[in-house]
N, C-alpha and C positions, 0 to 999 in steps of 0.2 A: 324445936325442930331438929330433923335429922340431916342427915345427907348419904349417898350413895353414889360414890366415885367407881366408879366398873369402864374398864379402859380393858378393849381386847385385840391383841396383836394383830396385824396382816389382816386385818380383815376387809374388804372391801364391799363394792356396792350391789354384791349378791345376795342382798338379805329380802326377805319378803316386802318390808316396808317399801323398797328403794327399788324391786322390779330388775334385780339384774341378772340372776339365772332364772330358767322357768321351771327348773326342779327340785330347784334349794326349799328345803324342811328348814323354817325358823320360825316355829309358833309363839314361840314363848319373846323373840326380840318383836314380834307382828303385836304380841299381846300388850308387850309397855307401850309399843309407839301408838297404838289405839289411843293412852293417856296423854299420850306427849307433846308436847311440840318438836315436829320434825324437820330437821334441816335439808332440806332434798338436793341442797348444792351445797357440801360443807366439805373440808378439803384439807387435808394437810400441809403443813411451811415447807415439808422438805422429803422426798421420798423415802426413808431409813430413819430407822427407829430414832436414835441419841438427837439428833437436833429437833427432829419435831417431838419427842417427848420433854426437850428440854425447852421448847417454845412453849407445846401446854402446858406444862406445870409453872413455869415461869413466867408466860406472858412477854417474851421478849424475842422480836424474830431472828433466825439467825444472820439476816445479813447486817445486824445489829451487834449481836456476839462475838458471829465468825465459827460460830457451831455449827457443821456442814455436813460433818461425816459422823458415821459410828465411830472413826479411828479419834473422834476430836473429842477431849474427858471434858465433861459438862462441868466440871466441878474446879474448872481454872478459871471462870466466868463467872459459877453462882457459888459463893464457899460456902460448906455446913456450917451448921453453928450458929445460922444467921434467922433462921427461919422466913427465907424469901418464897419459899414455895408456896402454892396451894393452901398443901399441909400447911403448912406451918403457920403462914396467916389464920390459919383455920384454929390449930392450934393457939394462937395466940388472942383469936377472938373468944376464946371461952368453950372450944370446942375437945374430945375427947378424941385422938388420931388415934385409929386404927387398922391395921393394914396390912396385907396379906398378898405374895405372889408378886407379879412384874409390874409395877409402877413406873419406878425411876428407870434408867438405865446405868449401869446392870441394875439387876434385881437386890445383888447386896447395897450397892450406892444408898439403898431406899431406906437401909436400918440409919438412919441421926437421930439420937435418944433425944437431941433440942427439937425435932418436928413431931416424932410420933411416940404416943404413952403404948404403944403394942405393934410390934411388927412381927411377922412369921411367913419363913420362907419355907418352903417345904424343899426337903432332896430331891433333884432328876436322877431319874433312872434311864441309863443307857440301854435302848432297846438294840438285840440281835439286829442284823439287817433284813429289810422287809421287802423292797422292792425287788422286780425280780432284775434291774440293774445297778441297784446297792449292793444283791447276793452276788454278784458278777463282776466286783472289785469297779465298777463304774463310780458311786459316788462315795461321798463317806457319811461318817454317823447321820450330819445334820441335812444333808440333802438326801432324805428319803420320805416314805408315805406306803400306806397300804393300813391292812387289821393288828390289832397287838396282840401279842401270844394270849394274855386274857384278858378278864375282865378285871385287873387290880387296881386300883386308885390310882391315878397317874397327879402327877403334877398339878394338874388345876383344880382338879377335883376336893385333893388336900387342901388347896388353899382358899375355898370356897367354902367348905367344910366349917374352915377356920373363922371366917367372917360370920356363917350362920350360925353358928354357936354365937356370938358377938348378937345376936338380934334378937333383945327379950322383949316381953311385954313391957312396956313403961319406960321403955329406953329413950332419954332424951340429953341432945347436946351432943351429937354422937357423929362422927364425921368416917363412915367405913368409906375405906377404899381397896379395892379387887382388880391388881391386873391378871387376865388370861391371858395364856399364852399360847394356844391353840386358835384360831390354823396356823400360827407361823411352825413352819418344815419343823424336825421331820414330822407329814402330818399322817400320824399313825396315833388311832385313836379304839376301841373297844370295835367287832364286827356290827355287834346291831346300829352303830350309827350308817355304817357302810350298806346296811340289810335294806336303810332308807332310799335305795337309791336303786334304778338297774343297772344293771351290768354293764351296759353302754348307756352313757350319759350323754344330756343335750349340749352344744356347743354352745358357747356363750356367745350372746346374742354382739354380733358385728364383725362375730369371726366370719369371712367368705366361703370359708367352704374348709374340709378336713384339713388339720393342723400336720402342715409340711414346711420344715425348715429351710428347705431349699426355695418357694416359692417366695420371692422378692417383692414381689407387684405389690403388697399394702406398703413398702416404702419408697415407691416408687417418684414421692412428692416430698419427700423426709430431708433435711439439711444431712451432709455428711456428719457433723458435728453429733446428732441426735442419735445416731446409728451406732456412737462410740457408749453410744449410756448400753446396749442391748451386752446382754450378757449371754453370748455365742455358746457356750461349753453344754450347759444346762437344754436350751432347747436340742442342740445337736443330738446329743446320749438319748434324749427323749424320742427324737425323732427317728433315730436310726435302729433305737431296740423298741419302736411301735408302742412307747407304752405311754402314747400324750392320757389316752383314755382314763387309765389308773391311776395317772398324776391327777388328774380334775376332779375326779370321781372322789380320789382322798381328801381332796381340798375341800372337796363338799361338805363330806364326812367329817370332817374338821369344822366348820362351822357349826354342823348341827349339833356338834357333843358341845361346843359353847353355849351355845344356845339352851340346850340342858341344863347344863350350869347357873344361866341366865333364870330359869325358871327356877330352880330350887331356891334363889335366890330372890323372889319375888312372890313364891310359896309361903317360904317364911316372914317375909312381910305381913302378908295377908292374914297367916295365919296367928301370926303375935301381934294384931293390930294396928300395926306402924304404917302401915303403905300410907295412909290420909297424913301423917307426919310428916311424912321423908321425901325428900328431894331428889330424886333419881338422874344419874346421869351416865349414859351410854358415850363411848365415844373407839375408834379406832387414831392409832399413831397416821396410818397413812393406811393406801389401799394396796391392790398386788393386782400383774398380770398374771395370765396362766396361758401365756404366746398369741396375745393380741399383737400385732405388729413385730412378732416371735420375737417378745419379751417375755423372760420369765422372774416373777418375784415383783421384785420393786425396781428404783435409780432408776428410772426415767421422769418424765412430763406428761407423759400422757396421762390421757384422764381417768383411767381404771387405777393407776399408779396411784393418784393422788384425792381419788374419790374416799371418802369415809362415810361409815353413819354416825349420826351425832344427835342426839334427843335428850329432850328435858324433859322430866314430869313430875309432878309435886305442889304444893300448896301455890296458889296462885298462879301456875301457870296454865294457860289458854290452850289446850289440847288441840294442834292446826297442823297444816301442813306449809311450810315457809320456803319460799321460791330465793330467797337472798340470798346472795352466798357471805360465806361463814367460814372461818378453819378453825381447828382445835387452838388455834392461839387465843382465840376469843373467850374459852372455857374461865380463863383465870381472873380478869377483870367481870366475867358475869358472873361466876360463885361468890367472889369476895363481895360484891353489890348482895346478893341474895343473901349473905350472912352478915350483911352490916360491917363489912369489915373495908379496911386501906388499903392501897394497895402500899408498898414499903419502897417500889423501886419504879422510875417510869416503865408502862406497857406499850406493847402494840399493837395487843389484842382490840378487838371493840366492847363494849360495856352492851352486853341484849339484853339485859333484864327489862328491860323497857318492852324490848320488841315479845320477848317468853310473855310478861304479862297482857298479852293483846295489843301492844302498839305498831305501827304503820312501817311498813317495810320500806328499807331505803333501796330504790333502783337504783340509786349511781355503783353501789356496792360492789368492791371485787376482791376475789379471795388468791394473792400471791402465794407464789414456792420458786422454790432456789434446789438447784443442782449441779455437779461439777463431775470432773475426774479427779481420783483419789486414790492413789499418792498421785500428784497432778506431775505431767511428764517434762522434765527438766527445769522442775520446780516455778515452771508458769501458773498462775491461777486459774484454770481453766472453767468459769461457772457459769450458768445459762440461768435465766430466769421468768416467770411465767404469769400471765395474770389470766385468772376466770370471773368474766362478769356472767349475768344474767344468759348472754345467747353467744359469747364467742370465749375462745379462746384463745390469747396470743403468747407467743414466744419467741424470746432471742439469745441465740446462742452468740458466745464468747469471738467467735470470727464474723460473726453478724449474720449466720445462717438465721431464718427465722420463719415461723409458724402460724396460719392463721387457719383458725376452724369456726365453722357457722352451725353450733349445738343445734338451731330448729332444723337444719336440714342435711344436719349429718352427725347425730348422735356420739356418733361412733370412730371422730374424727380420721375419716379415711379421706378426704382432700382438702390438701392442703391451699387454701387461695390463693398464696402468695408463691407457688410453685412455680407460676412462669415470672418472671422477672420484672419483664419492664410494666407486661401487660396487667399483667396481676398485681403489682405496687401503684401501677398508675389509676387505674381503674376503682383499689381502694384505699387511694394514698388520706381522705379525711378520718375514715376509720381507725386504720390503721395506727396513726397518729394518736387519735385520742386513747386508742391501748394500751399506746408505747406508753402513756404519760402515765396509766398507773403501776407499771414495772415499777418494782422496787430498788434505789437508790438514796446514796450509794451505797457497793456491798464492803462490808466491813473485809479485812483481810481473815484468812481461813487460819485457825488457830492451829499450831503445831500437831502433824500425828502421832499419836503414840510409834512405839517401835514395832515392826514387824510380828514377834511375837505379841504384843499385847494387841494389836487389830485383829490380827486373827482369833482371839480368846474373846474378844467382842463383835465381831462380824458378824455373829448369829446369835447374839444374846439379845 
C-alpha cells in the first residue's frame, strides 16, 4: 500500500465538494471527493499555520503543547531525531518518506534525514509587485494577488513535479507527502487560472451585501474581545483603494491552480496504476476569510477561519459524505491505524479508521480551536477557545465575552444568541452549559515567542 499526504495552505471551505463559493473551478478536488469519504464539518486546532500543523502532524493539541502562535518553534515540544511525526511513524513502520514543498512549518523544519529518505524544496521566487495597491507602496511582497508576469513554474508546481516523478508503476510501501502553498498570499498565480473567472466575481455566500469596511453591523452582536482577533490594516487598504473584487477573484485563482496541481497529481495515479493502491489524503492547516465580519486571512473563530476540507480515499475506505465533526488533529492517530502503526506519544486526535471504513458516526462529537493575542499585551495570556458540534457553535473569550451560533439557522454565524445578556443566557442557560463543558481545558501555558525579527521571517511562511 501506498499513501498520499497532500496538505494545501489557507484553503478554505470554497471548494466544490464543500459548496462555498458558487464560482470556485475545483474539478479535479470534486473528482477525488467523488472517491472519498468527506468530512463536511472538519476544522482546524488553531487559526495559523505552526500550531495546527503542529497538532496534524503530531496529534497533540495545542492547549497541550502551548503551540499557539506561528511565533511559537514547534520543535521546543516535538525534537527531531525522534521520529514522533506522521512521517516518521510512517517511516519507522516500513514505509519509504517522501516529500516535497510545505509540510512542516517552515518548509525547511521539514528536511530531518531521521523522518524522510527524500525531501525537496523548491526556491521561491520573489515576484515584482502585482496589485495595483502593492504597486502603490500599500502592501509588501507577501500581501499581494493578481496574474504573474508568465507562465514559469512557480513553487508548487516544482514541487509537484517532484512527487510525480516519485509515482511509478509498481511502487509499493511509499508514503508521498505534497504541501501547496497556494492560495496562501501573495496569491498571484499563471493568467489563465484568473481567465476562470469573470471579471466581477460572486460574493461569498453570507456576506450581506458589497464589502465595506466601514459597515459595522455584522458585529453588531461580537464580544469586544473577538473584534481584537480582526486584523484592521488589510481590509482598510482594501477597502479604501476599491480593490475587495481583485483580492477575491485572486483567491479564487489561487485555488484553482491548486487544484491543477491536484489533478496532475491524481493523473499520474491513474495513469501508473496506483490510485486502487494508495491512500489519498487531502487536508487544509486551517481555513481563511476574505472580509466576512471584515476579517481578512485567518486569527480568528469564526467558522470560515477554521472550516477545512479533509477527505480520505483508498483501499477500504467507504466513499460518503460524513456529518461528524473532525479537525486535522485527528489525521495522525487514523493514518498510523491504517498503516498498522503506534502511536509513540499520547494523542488527541480521534482514531476514524473505524468511522473511513463504514462505521457509525458519533453525534456527541465536537471539534475545538484555541486562539489568543500574540505577543499578548503586558505579557497576560490572553486565549479564547471554541467548540463546534454538529448544529452549534460556542465560544469563550479570555474576559468571559462569549459566542453562540445555531449552524441550522444561520450558517453564516451572523447572530450571536447570547448577545443580550440576561435574556439570552437565561433562556439558553442548559445549552449553553453543556458547550461550555466540551471547551478545552486546561490550556497549557503559551510557549516562548521567538524574537521579533524571527516572527516576522515566519509570519507568512
Amino acid at each position: 500500500m501506498n499513501f498520499l499526504f497532500l496538505s494545501i495552505e489557507d484553503l478554505n471551505d470554497f471548494i466544490e465538494p464543500l459548496g462555498g463559493h458558487p464560482e470556485v473551478r475545483t474539478p479535479n478536488i470534486a473528482r477525488l471527493a467523488a472517491r472519498s469519504a468527506v468530512f463536511e464539518r472538519a476544522y482546524a486546532t488553531a487559526p495559523a499555520c505552526s500550531p495546527a500543523r503542529a497538532a496534524a502532524l503530531f496529534g497533540q493539541a495545542p492547549w497541550r503543547t502551548g503551540i499557539y502562535a506561528n511565533g511559537h518553534d514547534w520543535r521546543m515540544v516535538h525534537k527531531t531525531g525522534q521520529r514522533l511525526s506522521i512521517v516518521g511513524h510512517m517511516r519507522d513502520a516500513g514505509f519509504a518518506t517522501i516529500g516535497a514543498g510545505k509540510i512542516f512549518h517552515l518548509a525547511e523544519a521539514g528536511i530531518d534525514p531521521d523522518e524522510w529518505d527524500d525531501y525537496f524544496v523548491a526556491g521561491r521566487r520573489r515576484h515584482p509587485p502585482t496589485s495595483a495597491l502593492a504597486r502603490a507602496g500599500e502592501f509588501g511582497p507577501n500581501m499581494d494577488y493578481g496574474p504573474a508576469e508568465s507562465d514559469e513554474p512557480q513553487y508548487d508546481e516544482l514541487n509537484a513535479e517532484r512527487i510525480v516523478a516519485e509515482m511509478t508503476r509498481g511502487a509499493d510501501g511509499r508514503f508521498w507527502a505534497l504541501g501547496l502553498f497556494r492560495p496562501h498570499l501573495p496569491c498571484i498565480v499563471p493568467q489563465r487560472f484568473f481567465d476562470l473567472y469573470p471579471e466581477e466575481v460572486a460574493l461569498p455566500p453570507g456576506m450581506p451585501g458589497p464589502f465595506d469596511m466601514e459597515d459595522e453591523r455584522e458585529l453588531a452582536s461580537v464580544p469586544a474581545e473577538a473584534r481584537r482577533f480582526i486584523i484592521r490594516p488589510i481590509g482598510q487598504k482594501i477597502h479604501r483603494g476599491r480593490d475587495y473584487n481583485a483580492f477575491l477573484r485572486a483567491y479564487l485563482a489561487s485555488i484553482s491552480y491548486a487544484d491543477w496541481l491536484v489533478g496532475r497529481l491524481l493523473d499520474r495515479l491513474e495513469d501508473q496504476g496506483l490510485m486502487d493502491s494508495t491512500t489519498i489524503v487531502l487536508w487544509s492547516d486551517h481555513g481563511y476569510q476574505v472580509g466576512e465580519k471584515l476579517a481578512f486571512t485567518k486569527f480568528t473563530l469564526w467558522e470560515r477561519a477554521l472550516r477545512i476540507p479533509m477527505m480520505v480515499a483508498g483501499p477500504g475506505i467507504v466513499p460518503r459524505r460524513l456529518g461528524q465533526p473532525a479537525t486535522n488533529m485527528d489525521l495522525f492517530p487514523t493514518l498510523l491505524a491504517l498503516a498498522g502503526a503506534r502511536p509513540k506519544q499520547e494523542t488527541d486526535g480521534r482514531d476514524l479508521s473505524a468511522l473511513l471504513a463504514g462505521g457509525p458516526e458519533d453525534g456527541d462529537a465536537a471539534a475545538c480551536a484555541v486562539w489568543g493575542l500574540f505577543p499578548p499585551p503586558k505579557g497576560k495570556d490572553l486565549l479564547a477557545v471554541t467548540a463546534r458540534t454538529r448544529r452549534h457553535r460556542f465560544t469563550r473569550y479570555w474576559k468571559g465575552g462569549e459566542e453562540l451560533y445555531d449552524h441550522d439557522a444561520d450558517p453564516f454565524e451572523r447572530r450571536n444568541l447570547l448577545a443580550a445578556p440576561l435574556l439570552g443566557r437565561v433562556a439558553r442557560a442548559g445549552l449553553r452549559a453543556r458547550l461550555a463543558a466540551t471547551l478545552p481545558a486546561p490550556l497549557a501555558k503559551p510557549l516562548p515567542l521567538k524574537s521579533r525579527e524571527e516572527r516576522l521571517a515566519m509570519a507568512e511562511d
